[in-house]
N, C-alpha and C positions, 0 to 999 in steps of 0.2 A: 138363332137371333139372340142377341144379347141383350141383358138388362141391367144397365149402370143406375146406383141413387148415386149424386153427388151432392155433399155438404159444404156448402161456402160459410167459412168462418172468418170474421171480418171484426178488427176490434174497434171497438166505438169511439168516433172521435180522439183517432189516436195521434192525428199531427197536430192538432192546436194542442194536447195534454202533452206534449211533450217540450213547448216552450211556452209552459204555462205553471208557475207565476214567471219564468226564465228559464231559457235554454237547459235542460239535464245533459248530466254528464254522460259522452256515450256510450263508454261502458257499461253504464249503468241498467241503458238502454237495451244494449245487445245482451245483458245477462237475462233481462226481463223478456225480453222476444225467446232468449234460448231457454227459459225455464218454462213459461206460458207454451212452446209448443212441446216441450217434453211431458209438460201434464198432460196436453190436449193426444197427445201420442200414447202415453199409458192407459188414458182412458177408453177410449177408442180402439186401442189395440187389445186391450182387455175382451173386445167385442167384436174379436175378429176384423177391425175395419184398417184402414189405410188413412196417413195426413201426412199431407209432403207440405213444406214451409212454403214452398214458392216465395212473395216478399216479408214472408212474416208477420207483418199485420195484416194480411190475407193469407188463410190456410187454405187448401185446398184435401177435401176428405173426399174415398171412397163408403161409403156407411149400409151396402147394403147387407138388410136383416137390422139393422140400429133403429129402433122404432123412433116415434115423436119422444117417448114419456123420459129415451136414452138422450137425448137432444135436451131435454130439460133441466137434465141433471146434470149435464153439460156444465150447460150456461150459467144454473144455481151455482156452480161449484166453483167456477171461474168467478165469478161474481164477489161469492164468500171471502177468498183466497188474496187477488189481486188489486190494485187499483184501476184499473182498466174493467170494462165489461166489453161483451163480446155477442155478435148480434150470428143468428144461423140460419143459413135459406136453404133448402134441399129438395133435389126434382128427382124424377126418375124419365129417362129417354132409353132408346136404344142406342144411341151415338152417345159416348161420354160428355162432347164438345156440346151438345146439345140441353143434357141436364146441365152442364156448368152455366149454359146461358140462363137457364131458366132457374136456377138458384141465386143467379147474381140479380137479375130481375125483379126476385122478390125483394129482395133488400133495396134495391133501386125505388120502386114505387113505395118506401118507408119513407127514403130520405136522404139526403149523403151522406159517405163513410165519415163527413165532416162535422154535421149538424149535431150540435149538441143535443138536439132535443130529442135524437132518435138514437133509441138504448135498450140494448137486448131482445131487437126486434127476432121472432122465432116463427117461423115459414115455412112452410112446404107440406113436399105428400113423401110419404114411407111406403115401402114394399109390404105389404101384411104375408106374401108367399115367397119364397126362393126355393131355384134350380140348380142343377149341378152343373147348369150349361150359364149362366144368368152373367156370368164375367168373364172375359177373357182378358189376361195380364203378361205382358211381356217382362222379362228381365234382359235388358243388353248390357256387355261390358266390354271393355277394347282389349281383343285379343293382343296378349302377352305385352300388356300395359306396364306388367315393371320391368323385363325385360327392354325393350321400347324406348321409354322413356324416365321411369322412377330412377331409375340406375345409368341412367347416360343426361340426363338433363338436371337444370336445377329447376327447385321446385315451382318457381311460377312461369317456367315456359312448361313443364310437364302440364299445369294447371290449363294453361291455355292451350292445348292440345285437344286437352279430354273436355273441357267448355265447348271448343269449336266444335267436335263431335256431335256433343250434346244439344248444342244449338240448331245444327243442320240437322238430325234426328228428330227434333220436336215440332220444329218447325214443318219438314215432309211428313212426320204420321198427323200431324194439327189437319193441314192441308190438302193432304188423300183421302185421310182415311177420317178423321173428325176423332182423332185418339188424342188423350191427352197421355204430356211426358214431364219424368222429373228427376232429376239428379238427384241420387239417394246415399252419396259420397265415395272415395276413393275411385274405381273409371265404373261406377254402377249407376244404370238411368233404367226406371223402370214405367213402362206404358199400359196403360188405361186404355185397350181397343175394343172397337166394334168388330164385328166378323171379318178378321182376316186372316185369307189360309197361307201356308208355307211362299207359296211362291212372291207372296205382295210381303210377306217378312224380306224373303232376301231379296225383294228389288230395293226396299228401303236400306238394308245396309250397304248393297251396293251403293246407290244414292250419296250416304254416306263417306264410303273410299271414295266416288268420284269429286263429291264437293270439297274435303277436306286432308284428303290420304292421310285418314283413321280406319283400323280393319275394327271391324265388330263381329261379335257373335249374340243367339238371340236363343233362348227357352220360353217357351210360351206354353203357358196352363189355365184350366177352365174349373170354375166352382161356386158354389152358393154364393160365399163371401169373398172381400178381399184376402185375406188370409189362406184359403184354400186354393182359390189359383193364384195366387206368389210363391205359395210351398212349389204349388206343381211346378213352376215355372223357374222356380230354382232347381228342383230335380234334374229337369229340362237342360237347362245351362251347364249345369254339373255334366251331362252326356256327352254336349259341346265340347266341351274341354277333356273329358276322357276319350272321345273318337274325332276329337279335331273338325269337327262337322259346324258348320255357319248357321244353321236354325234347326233346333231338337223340337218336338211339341210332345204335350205330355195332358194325359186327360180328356177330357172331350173338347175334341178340336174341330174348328169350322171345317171344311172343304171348297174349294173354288170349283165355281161353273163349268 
């Protein structure tokens, strides 16, 4: 069985501050989204964990082993730093999909992501123990993506190729399997699952080829942190692509019924 904490990070009142005293300039904008989640990225990855942008002003963190007191200093640090503050809700389920609910939920019964009056609200419960089994992490990428496409297309139908993929991928392990998925650039998406063995990996890539005719390949690894199963799970990938094989698993891996 697996055990996901997810940390919803959510900046406070970030569309009224952003045409407020007047519209900001968007570059301005996109530099601030892009530096705010590269801190939140250093930091956190510092500690083993995982944060995918999703829209930016909603991060999305894997955090287990990141206690409360690492969440504080978080938040103090962004706070120090930025003009924006930043609010954090964090659950632990055995379905990823299910701690994401219940981290957004905290935040929800604070207030909206709109309401000025709610600011740096900090939430939830943290794991005090981890396993070497507690996460399972896929890494997929579209076999021979530059081949494919970098090198026969230009670049924004290459873009929408590996989107499409990505979208029909997130959307099938959202809805099977309660995983969360995330684009982590060039044709690499990496998945946040509950227990799933070898054979429900390549129905999802098949899935996949059939919605989109994109081929994938998939590594999947297990460990305390995020960091420990993404290594494995790039190992994993790496096999893939040296024996041509459509899903490697590495570490301690579930088994189906």
């Amino acid at each position: 069985m697996t055990t996901t904490q997810v940390t919803l990070v959510q900046i406070d009142n970030y569309g009224p501050w952003t045409v407020t005293p007047e519209p900001r300039r968007e570059m301005d904008l996109q530099t601030l989204q892009s530096r705010l989640y590269a801190d939140i990225a250093q930091f956190l990855g510092q500690r083993d964990a995982y944060v995918f942008f999703t829209r930016f002003d909603n991060m999305i963190a894997v955090t287990n082993g990141v206690d409360g007191d690492a969440h504080a200093n978080l938040q103090e640090s962004i706070g120090n730093r930025y003009p924006v503050s930043v609010s954090l809700g964090t659950a632990v389920a055995e379905r990823p999909i299910d701690a994401l609910e219940a981290a957004n939920r905290r935040l929800q019964t604070e207030g909206s992501a709109q309401d000025d009056g709610r600011r740096e609200v900090l939430a939830g419960e943290y794991l005090t123990e981890t396993t070497s089994s507690d996460l399972q992490i896929a890494h997929f990428d579209v076999v021979n993506a530059t081949g494919k496409y970098t090198d026969r297309l230009n670049e924004f139908d290459t873009f929408i190729n590996i989107e499409q993929a990505y979208a029909s991928l997130m959307q099938y392990l959202r809805e099977s399997h309660g995983a969360l998925s995330f684009f982590v650039g060039g044709d690499n998406v990496i998945a946040v699952c509950p227990e799933i063995d070898e054979r429900e990996f390549s129905a999802a890539v098949d899935h996949v080829a059939d919605d989109v005719d994109v081929d994938l390949q998939v590594g999947v690894g297990r460990g305390a942190s995020a960091h420990d199963a993404g290594f494995a799970a790039k190992h994993a990938l790496e096999a893939c692509r040296d024996d041509g094989t459509t899903v490697e698993l590495s570490g301690v891996v579930a088994t189906g019924d």
